[in-house]
C-alpha positions as CSV (number, residue, x, y, z in Angstrom):
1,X,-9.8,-3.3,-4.0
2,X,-13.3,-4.1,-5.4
3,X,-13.9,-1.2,-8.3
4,X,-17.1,-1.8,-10.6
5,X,-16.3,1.5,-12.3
6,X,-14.0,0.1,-14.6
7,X,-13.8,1.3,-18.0
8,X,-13.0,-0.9,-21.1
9,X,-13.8,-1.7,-24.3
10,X,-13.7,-4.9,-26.0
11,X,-13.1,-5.6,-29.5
12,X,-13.5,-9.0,-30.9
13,X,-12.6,-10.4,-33.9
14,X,-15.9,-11.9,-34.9
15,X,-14.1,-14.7,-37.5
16,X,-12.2,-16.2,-34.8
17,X,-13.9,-15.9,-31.3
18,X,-11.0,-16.0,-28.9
19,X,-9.2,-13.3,-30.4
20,X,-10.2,-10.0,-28.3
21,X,-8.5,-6.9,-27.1
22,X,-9.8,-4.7,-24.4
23,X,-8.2,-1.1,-24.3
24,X,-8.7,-0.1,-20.6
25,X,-9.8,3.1,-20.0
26,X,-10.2,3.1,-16.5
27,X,-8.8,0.5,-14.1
28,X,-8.5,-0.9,-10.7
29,X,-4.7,-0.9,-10.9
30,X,-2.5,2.4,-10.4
31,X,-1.3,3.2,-14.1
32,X,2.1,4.6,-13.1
33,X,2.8,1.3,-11.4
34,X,1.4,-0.8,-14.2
35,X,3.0,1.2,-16.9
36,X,6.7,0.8,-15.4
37,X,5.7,-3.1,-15.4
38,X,4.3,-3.5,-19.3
39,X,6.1,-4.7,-22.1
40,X,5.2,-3.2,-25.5
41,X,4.1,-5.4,-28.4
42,X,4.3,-4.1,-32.2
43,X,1.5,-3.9,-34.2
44,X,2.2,-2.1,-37.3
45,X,4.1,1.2,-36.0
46,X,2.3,1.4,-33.1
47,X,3.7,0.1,-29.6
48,X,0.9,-1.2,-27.2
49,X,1.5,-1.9,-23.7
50,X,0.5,-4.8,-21.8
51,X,0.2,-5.4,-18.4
52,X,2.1,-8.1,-16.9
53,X,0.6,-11.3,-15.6
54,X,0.6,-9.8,-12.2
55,X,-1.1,-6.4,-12.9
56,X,-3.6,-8.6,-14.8
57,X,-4.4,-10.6,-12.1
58,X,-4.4,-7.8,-9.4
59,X,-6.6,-5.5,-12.2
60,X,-8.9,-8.7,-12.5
61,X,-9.6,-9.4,-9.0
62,X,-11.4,-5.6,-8.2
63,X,-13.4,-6.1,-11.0
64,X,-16.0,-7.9,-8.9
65,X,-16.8,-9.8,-12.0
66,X,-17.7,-13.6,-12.2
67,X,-15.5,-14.8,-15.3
68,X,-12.7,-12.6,-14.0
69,X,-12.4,-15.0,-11.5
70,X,-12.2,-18.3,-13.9
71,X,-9.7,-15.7,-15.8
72,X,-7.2,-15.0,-12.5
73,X,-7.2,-19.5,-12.5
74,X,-6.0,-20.0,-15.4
75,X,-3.1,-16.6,-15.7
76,X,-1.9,-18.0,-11.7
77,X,-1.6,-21.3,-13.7
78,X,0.5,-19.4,-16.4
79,X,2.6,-17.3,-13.8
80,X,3.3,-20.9,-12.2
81,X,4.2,-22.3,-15.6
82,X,6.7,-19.7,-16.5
């Protein structure tokens, strides 16, 4: 499903370039569904959930975006490695 309405912001941590976050406000992926398939990580006393390495991919491939594409390589490679 190709959906270019996604929603998300991105916050980078401008000291160390490869350490971002995007909160997802809108997605290409049903929520209920991803949801039931996060895990929660711990950040202080707040739980934040992340999608598995399957959402991602599936979220990442309606984007329509260019560097999704590099991104849904290298988390198949991952998925393979685990």
């Amino acid at each position: 499903m190709l959906n270019k309405n996604m929603k998300v912001f991105t916050f980078i941590n401008p000291d160390w370039a490869i350490s971002e976050i995007d909160v997802i406000i809108e997605s290409t992926v049903d929520y209920k569904n991803a949801i039931s398939n996060s895990i929660n990580l711990n950040a202080g006393n707040v739980k934040i959930p992340v999608l598995s390495i399957n959402y991602l991919i599936e979220m990442k491939k309606g984007t329509g975006r260019k560097h999704d594409l590099i991104d849904i390589e290298y988390l198949e490679k991952l998925k393979d490695e685990s």
